[in-house]
Structures are given as C-alpha cells and as structure tokens.
Residue, then its C-alpha position, 0 to 999 in steps of 0.5 A: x917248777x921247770x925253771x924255763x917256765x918260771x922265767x917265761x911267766x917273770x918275762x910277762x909279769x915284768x916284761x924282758x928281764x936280763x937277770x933273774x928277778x928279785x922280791x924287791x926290785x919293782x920297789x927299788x925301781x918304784x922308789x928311785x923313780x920317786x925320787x927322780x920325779x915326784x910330781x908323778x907320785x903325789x898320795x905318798x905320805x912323802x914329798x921330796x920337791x924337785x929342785x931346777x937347776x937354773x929358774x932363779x925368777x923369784x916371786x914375793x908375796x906379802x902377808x895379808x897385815x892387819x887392820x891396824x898396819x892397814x891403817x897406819x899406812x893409809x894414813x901414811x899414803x895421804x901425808x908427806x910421807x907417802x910422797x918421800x916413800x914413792x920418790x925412795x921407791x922410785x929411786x931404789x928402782x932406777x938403781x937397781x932395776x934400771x927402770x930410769x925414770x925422770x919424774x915422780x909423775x911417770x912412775x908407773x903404779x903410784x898406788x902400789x909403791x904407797x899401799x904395799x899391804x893392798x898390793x898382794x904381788x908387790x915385789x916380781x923380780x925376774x932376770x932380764x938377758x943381756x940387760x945393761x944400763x943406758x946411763x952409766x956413772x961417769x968416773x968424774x960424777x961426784x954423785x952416787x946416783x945415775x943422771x936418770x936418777x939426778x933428774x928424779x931427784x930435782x923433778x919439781x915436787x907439789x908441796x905438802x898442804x899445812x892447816x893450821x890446828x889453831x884458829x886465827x880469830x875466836x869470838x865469844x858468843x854468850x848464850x849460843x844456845x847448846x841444842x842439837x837441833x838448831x842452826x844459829x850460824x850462818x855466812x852470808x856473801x856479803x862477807x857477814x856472819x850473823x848468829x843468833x843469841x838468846x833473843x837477838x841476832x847479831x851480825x859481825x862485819x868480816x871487813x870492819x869486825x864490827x857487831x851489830x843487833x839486827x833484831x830483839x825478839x824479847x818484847x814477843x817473848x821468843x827467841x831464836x832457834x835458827x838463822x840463814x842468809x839469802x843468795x844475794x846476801x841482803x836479806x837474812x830469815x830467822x827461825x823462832x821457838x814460837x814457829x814464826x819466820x821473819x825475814x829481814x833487810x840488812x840494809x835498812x834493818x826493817x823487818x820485810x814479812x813474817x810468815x805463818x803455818x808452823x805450830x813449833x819452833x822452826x830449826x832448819x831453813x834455806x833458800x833457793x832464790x826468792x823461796x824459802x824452806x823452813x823445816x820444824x818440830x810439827x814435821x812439816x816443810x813450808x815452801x814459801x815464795x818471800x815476795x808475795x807470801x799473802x798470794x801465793x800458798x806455801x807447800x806442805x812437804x810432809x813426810x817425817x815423824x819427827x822433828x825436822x833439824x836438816x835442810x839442804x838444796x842441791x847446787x843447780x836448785x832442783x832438790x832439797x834434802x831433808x833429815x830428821x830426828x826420825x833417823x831418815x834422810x828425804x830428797x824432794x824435787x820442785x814438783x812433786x809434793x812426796x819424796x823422790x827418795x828415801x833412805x833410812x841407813x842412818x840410826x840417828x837424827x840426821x841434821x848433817x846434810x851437804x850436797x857436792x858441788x863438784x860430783x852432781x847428785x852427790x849427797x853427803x850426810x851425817x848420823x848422831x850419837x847412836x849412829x856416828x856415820x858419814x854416809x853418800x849417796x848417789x841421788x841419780x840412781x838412787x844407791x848408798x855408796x860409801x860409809x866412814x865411822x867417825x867415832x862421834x855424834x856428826x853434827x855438821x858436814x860442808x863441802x870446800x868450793x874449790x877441792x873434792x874435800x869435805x869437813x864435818x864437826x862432831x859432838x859426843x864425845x870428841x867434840x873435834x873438826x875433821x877434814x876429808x879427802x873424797x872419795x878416799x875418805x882419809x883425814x886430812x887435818x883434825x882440829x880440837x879446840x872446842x870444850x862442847x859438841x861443835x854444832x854449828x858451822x858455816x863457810x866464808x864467801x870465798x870457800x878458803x876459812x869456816x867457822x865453827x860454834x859450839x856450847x862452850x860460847x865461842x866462834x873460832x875461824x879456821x883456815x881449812x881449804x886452799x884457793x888454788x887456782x885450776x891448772x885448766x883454767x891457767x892452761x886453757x887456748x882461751x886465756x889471752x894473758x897466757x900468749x902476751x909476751 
C-alpha cells in the first residue's frame, strides 16, 4: 500500500496525527482519560472515585438501629436523662460550632438532640468562611466554658417529676370480689369512696378515715356487682347480681328508688345528671331518669351480643361509650336509640373506657387478655388513631384532670399500673404491688391520687398525677393578684 494513502486514510479514521500511528495508542488514550475523569465512563468493571482537592464538608448518616436501641432510647427521651442529653448536646454546640445559645428552651431542634435513631441526618457539619467567635474566653475567666455557655448552664431547668412506687395507704377489703366484669369501686366528690363487699357497700371517709355500712343486700339474698357515685356526690347507685339497681342517699342513708327492666346482673353504670345508665349481662342498656323513675320510660339501647362490662359518658355529656364481652366498643348519642359509632378493632372484652377531658371527642379504650391493647379513637371523624400493646389483659384506663396523661391497670399477667404520657404513649412510671389482676380503680375529686383494687383484697392509694397550676392562668391580664405590688 502507497504509504501517503495509508496516511491519509489514519488522518480520517483519527483525525490529524503527527506521527505515525500505533495499534495501541486509541487505548492509551481511552484509559488515561479513564483515569482523569471517571464519571464519564461508568459500564467498566472499574471504578477509581475522583477525589477533589478542596470539599471537606462532611456529612454523616446514621444507621438505621434496631427496634431494641429504638426503645431503650425513647425511654431515655421521657426520663431525666434525656434532658441532661440535650443540655450536653447543647453545650457541645455553643463550644464547638459557636451556635451561643443561652437557654435550653431556644435550642433549635429538641426532638432531634433527644431521638438521634429517628433523625437520619443528624450530624451536617459544613465549614463557615471567615467564621470567629463572638465571645471569647477572658484570660481571667477561671471556667472552662464561654459566657454563652455559662448562661446555658444557670438557665432554670424544669425538675423531673418523681411518683412514688409505694402507696401511701393500703386497705384491706375482704371479699372484693375477683371478677373481671365488675366495678366495685368508685370515688365520689365529696371525697368518699364507696366499694362494694359481698353483700354490702361501704363507704370510707377520706377526711376522718372512718367506714361505714350504706347497705346489706343479704336479707334479699343478692349481692353487689357494681358501684357509682353521682355528680353532686349525694346519692350513690348500686348494681346487683339479681339486675335490681338501687339508688341511695348517703346522708340520710335511706334507699330513694329501686329501679327494674334487667333480666341479669348489672356491671356497669353512669351518671349523666339525674340519669342514670346501667349496662348488664342480657345485653341491655337502660336510661332511667332517677327522679320520676314510674313516669317517664327508660331507653333501651340494645346493640351488644354480650355482656355489657363498660360505661363511660363524655365530659360535655353528650355521648356514652359503651364495651362489651362481644370485643366491640359502641358510642351512642342522646337521641338516637342505635349506635352512632362502631368499632371492632379490639379482640377482647372491652371494659376499659376513659373519655379525654383535655382533646374533645378523644376516646381511650383497653382489650382483655386476648387482645392486651390500649387503642384511641377520634369520635369526631369517626377514625382509629393510635395503638400501644401492654403486654397484659387492660382492665381500667383514667385520664389525669390536670396533664394529658393517662393511667391504665392491668390483669394477666403483670397485674402492674402504667402511667402514659399522650400522644407520645411513652411510660412514665410503673407501679406493682398488687398479687391479682388490678380490676378496679377509680381517681380522688382532686385528679392528684387514685385508687386501685384488686383480688388479693386490698385497696392501695397512689400519688400518680401533679396539680400544677397552669402557666396561662398565672400569666393571664385578667388575674388582678398578678399587678399588686
């Protein structure tokens, strides 16, 4: 071949060449180009990362722990030791980054200094130009720390609230019957918690401690499967095995009315003014007014296949909840005589009810053994919201009057009381003391103790929820106590 001709057709192949071309150089020249910049060849089965000389911005991921350390470090967020993290958190920044924050309250993601696992993107350090500190140690500062962080440090801090795990007072109450479907205890406002024993009711006087017998139903060959105190606090309604409910006047201690229509014996009961619900064993729900029991009818709710054991009315007494041993939990209205709600998410009996009085139509309710869950609902819009396995049978649930917190009592097999901190649903305290399941419980007039029972024949107090005074209230333009000098 003419040699010119050879050269020509090498200078259209590969354009201008200088030299005379070799087998190899378009591979040279492919992978030296590799090596320059590798993001423009990426189907190699090579890969050299180009390194840049000057990015040090560094970005740290955390790896996705397990439920376990998920866990272990939400419990940490509700303790005391999820406050001293972020107050170290928050000094580690005002040393480091220079963020000179005063105060615990201005840090500007708490949530994240106390839950690193839910925070995928925690640490994101990037280099500020030109950056220098605005406070400056003294030479004569004998701490180690800026002033920024000195005023972190003597920021007022809100104490740790402590609950006792040991009750103040224990009762014994020989014959508190162990039933599941009962209610025996109850707390009126008058500071009086009556209970019912066998074949009598009981009352005991929180101011004096004294007892006194309200009632013997041993001459009609009853006894007492329920208990439940007015409004007022005067008159007091007994559930019997025989499906009689009696209402008593304390003061006089005379009966007032005995009032018919149920073929079993009545478990649950509430009041809503002068009316009174008593839920039994025939599946039934009467509405009865107490005053003219003989004139006006009673309302039949009928709507469970089994046995009614949970009767709740909501704080502005427009709705009552009502659970059963059908596993099915019902919310009826004053007007209408068939449920306005339904839900069947439980897989237990459902005597647990407790309406919020701090979230209007916010319904708490607990499942039995088979079930073991403390479910909300939104009664507004008529949708399940959140759900927290107890590990045990949920016997009772109470809302504190004065926090969003809730406690609950539990049977097989932990036989424990838990205290809730909503919507969060994290522990607070847990409290054992109790040898049977803790089936009944009821709250003193000022939200502060409650009082549990159980089957090992025993009523313990507990100081479960604070009476802190509001901040609004103490704040408010309206309060003259707060312009005197």
């Amino acid at each position: 071949m003419d040699r010119e001709y050879e050269r020509r057709l090498l200078r259209q192949q590969n354009g201008p060449v200088s030299s005379p071309a070799s087998p190899l150089s378009p591979r040279r020249q492919l992978a030296h180009a590799a090596v320059q910049s590798p993001s423009k060849d990426r189907n190699g089965d090579r890969f050299i990362p180009t390194r840049a000389g000057a990015n040090w911005d560094v970005n740290f991921a955390l790896i996705q722990e397990n439920n376990k350390a998920s866990s272990e470090v939400r419990k940490g967020r509700e303790g005391g030791e999820g406050k001293d993290g972020v107050a170290y958190t928050t000094l580690l920044r005002n040393e480091l980054l220079g963020t000179s924050i005063e105060d615990l309250r201005d840090t500007p993601d708490e949530r994240r200094a106390l839950s690193p696992v839910q925070s995928p993107n925690l640490f994101h350090f990037s280099p500020r130009k030109n950056q220098q500190r605005e406070d400056t140690l003294s030479p004569y500062s004998l701490s180690p720390v800026s002033a920024k962080s000195q005023k972190l440090l003597r920021s007022p801090r809100k104490a740790a609230r402590k609950i006792s795990k040991i009750p103040f007072k224990v009762l014994d109450a020989p014959e508190l019957q162990d039933d599941f479907y009962l209610n025996l205890v109850d707390w009126s406002s008058q500071n009086v918690l009556s209970v019912g024993l066998g074949h009598c009711v009981y009352l005991w006087s929180a101011y004096t401690s004294q007892v006194t017998r309200l009632c013997d139903l041993s001459p009609d060959g009853d006894t007492v499967t329920s208990v439940s105190w007015s409004e007022r606090g005067n008159q007091v309604a007994v559930g019997t095995h025989k499906g009689l409910v009696q209402v008593w006047d304390v003061a006089s201690s005379k009966r007032v009315c005995i009032l018919n229509g149920h073929t079993a014996r009545v478990g649950a009961l509430a009041w809503n003014g002068d009316v009174l619900s008593s839920g039994s064993r025939d599946r039934l729900i009467l509405q009865r007014d107490v005053r003219t029991p003989c004139i006006i009818p009673d309302r039949r709710l009928a709507g469970h296949r089994q046995e009614v054991c949970g009767l709740k009315w909501s704080p502005d007494s427009q709705y009552l909840a009502s659970g059963g041993n059908d596993n099915k939990l019902f919310v009826w209205n004053l007007h209408s005589l068939t449920a306005v709600q339904t839900y069947t998410e439980h897989n237990a009996a459902v005597k647990a009810i407790a309406w919020s009085p701090h979230h209007h139509g916010l319904l708490a309710s607990g499942g039995g053994t088979a079930d073991r869950c403390i479910r909300f609902w939104n009664t507004l819009t008529g949708q399940p919201m959140q759900c927290v396995d107890t590990g045990s049978q949920v016997c009772n649930l109470a809302w504190s009057k004065h926090a969003s917190e809730l406690v609950s009592t539990h049977g097989y097999s932990q036989n424990q009381i838990l205290v809730w901190r909503y919507p969060l649903l994290a522990q607070v305290a847990k409290l054992t003391g109790h040898t049977y399941r803790v089936l009944y419980l009821a709250m003193s007039p000022d939200g502060e103790a409650i009082v549990t029972g159980a089957g090992d024949e025993t009523l313990r107090f507990w100081n479960v929820f604070s009476k802190a005074r509001s901040q609004k209230e103490s704040k408010s333009a309206l309060n003259l106590f707060t312009s005197l000098r």
